[in-house]
SEDREN-948316 format. One record per atom (N, C-alpha, C, O): y, z, x; residue in three letters. Coordinates in steps of 0.2 Angstrom, whole numbers, padded with zeros to 4 digits, always signed. Last residue first. Example, Ala and Ser with C-alpha at 12.3 -4.5 7.8 and 13.67 -1.06 7.14 Angstrom:
# residues 2
-0011+0035+0064SER;-0005+0036+0068SER;+0000+0039+0064SER;+0006+0040+0067SER;-0028+0039+0066ALA;-0022+0039+0062ALA;-0016+0039+0066ALA;-0017+0042+0071ALA;
# end
This chain:
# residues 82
+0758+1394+0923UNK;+0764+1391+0924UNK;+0772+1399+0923UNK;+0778+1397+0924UNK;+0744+1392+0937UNK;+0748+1393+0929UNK;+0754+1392+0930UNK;+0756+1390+0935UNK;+0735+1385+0945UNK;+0739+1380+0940UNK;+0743+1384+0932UNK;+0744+1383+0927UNK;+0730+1399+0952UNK;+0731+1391+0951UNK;+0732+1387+0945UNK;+0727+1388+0941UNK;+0731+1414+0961UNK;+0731+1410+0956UNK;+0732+1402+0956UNK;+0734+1399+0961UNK;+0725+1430+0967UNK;+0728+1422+0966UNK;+0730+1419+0962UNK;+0732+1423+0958UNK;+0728+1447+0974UNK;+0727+1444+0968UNK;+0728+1435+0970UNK;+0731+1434+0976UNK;+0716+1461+0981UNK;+0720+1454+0981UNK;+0720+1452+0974UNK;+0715+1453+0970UNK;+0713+1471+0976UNK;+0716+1474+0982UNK;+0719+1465+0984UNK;+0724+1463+0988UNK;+0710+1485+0963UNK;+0714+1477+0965UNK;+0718+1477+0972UNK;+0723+1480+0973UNK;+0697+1495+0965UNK;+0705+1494+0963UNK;+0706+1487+0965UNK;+0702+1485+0969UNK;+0683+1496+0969UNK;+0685+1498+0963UNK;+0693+1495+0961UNK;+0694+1493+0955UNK;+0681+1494+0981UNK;+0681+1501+0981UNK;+0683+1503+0972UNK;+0684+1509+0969UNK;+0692+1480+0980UNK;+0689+1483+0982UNK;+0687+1490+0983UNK;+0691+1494+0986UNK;+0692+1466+0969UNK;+0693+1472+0968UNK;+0689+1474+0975UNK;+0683+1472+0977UNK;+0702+1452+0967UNK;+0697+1454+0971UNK;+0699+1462+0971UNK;+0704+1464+0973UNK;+0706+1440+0953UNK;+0708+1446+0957UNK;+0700+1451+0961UNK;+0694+1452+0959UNK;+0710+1425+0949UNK;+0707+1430+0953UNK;+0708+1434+0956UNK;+0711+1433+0962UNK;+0716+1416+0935UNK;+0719+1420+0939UNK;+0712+1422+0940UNK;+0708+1423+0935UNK;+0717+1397+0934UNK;+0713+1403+0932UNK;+0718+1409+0935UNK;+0723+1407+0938UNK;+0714+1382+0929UNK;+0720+1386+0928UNK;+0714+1393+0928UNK;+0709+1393+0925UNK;+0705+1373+0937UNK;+0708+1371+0935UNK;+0713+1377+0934UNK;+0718+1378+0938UNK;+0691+1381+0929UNK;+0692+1378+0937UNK;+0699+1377+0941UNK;+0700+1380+0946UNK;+0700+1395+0920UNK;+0693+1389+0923UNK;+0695+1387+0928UNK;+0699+1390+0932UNK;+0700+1412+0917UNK;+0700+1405+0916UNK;+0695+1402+0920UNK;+0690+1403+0922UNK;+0698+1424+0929UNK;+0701+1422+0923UNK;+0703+1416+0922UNK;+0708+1414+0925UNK;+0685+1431+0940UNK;+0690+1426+0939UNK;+0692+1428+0931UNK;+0688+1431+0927UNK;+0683+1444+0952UNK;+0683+1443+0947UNK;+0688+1437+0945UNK;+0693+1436+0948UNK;+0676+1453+0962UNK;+0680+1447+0962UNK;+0677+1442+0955UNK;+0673+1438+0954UNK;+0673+1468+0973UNK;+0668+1462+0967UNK;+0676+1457+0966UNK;+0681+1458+0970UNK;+0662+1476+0985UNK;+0669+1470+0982UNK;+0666+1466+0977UNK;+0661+1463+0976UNK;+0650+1480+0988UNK;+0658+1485+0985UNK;+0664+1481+0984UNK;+0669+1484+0982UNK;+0644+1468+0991UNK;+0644+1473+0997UNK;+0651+1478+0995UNK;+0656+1479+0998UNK;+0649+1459+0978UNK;+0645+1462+0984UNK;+0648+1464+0989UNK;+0653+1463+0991UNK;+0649+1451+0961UNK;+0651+1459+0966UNK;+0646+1458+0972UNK;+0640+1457+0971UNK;+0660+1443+0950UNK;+0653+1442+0956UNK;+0655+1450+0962UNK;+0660+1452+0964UNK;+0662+1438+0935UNK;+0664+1444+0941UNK;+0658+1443+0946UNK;+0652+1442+0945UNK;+0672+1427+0923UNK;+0665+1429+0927UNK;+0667+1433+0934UNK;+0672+1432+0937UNK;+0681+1429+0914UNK;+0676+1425+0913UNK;+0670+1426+0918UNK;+0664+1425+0916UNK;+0686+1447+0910UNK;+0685+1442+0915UNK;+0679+1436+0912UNK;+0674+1437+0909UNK;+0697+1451+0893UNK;+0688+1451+0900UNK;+0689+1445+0902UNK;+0692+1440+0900UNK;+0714+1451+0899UNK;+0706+1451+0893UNK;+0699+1452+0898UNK;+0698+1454+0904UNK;+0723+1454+0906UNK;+0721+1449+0906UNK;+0718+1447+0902UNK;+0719+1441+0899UNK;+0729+1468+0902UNK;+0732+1463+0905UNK;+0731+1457+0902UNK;+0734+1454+0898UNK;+0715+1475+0902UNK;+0722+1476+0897UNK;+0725+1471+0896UNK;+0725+1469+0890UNK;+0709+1470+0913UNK;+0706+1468+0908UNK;+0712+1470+0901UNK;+0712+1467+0896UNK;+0718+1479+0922UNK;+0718+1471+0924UNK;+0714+1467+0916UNK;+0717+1462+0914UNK;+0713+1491+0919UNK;+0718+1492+0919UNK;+0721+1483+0919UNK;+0726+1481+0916UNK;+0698+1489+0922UNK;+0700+1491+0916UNK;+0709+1489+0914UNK;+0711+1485+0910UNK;+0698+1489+0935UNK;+0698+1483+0933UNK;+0699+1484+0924UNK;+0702+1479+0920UNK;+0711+1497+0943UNK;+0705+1497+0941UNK;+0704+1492+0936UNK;+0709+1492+0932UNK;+0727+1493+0953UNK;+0722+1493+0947UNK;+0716+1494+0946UNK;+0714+1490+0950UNK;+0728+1492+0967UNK;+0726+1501+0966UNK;+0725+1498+0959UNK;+0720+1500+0957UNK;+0744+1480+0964UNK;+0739+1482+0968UNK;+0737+1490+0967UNK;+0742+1494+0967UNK;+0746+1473+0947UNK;+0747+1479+0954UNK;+0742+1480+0960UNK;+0736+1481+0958UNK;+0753+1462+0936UNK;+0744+1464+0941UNK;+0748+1466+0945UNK;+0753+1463+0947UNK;+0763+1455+0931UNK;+0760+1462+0927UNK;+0755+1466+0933UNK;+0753+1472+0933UNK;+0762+1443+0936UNK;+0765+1446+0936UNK;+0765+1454+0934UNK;+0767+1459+0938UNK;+0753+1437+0926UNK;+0751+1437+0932UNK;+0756+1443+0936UNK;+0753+1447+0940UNK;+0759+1437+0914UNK;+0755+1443+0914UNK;+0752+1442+0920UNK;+0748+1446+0921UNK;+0768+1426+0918UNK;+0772+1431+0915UNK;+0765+1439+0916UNK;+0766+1445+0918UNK;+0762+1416+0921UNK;+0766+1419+0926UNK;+0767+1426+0923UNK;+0767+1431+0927UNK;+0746+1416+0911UNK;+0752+1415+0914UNK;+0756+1418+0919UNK;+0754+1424+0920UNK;+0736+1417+0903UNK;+0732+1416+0909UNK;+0740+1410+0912UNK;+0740+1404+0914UNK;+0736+1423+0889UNK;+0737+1426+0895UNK;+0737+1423+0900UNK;+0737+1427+0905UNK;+0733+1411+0881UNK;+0739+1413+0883UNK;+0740+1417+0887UNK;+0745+1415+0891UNK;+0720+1411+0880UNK;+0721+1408+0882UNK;+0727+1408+0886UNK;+0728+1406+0892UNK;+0720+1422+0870UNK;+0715+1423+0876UNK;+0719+1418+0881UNK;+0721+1421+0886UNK;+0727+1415+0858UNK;+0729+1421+0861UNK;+0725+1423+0867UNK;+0727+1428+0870UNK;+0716+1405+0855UNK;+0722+1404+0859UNK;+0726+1408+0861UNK;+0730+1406+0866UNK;+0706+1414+0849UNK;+0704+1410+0853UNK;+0712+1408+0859UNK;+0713+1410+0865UNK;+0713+1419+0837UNK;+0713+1423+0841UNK;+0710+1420+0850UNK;+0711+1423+0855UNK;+0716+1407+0832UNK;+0721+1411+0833UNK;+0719+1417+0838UNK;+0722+1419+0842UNK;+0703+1403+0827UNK;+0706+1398+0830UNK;+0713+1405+0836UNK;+0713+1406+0842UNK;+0699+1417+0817UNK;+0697+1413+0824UNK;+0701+1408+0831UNK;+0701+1410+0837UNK;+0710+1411+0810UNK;+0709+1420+0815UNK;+0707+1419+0819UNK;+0710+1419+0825UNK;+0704+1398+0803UNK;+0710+1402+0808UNK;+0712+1406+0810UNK;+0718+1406+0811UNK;+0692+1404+0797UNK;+0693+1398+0804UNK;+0703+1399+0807UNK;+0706+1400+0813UNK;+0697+1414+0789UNK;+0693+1414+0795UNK;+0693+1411+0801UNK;+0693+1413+0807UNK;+0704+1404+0781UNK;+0708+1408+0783UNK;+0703+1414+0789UNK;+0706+1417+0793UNK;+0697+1396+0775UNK;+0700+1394+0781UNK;+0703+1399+0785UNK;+0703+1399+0791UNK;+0687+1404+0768UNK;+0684+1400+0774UNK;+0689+1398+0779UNK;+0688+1398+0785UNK;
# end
């Protein structure tokens, strides 16, 4: 049972991790969002319209968002990583 709970635990904070300068860096512009999901993990939340979607990672507070147009990354942001 521990050793569950801490896989779990472990693999929970490995998601976490991503959401820094270092794989912020990594994001190109022309990625498809697969190629950004490699990267980042699944997006927390993607909202699409009118052929743009815009995708975040993380929360209010520390997140990275990339705005796909036509399919590829055509902006990225960020806030509070380090």
């Amino acid at each position: 049972m521990r050793i569950a709970l801490a896989a779990t635990l472990a693999l929970l904070l490995a998601g976490c991790g991503k959401l820094d300068r270092e794989h912020y860096e990594q994001l190109k512009m022309g990625m498809n969002y697969d190629e950004v999901a490699t990267i980042l993990g699944k997006a927390d939340r993607c909202d699409d319209v009118l052929g743009t979607s815009s995708c975040i990672w993380g929360k209010e507070k520390k997140n990275i968002q990339v705005k796909f147009i036509a399919g590829k990354a055509a902006l990225f942001s960020s806030e509070g990583i380090n």
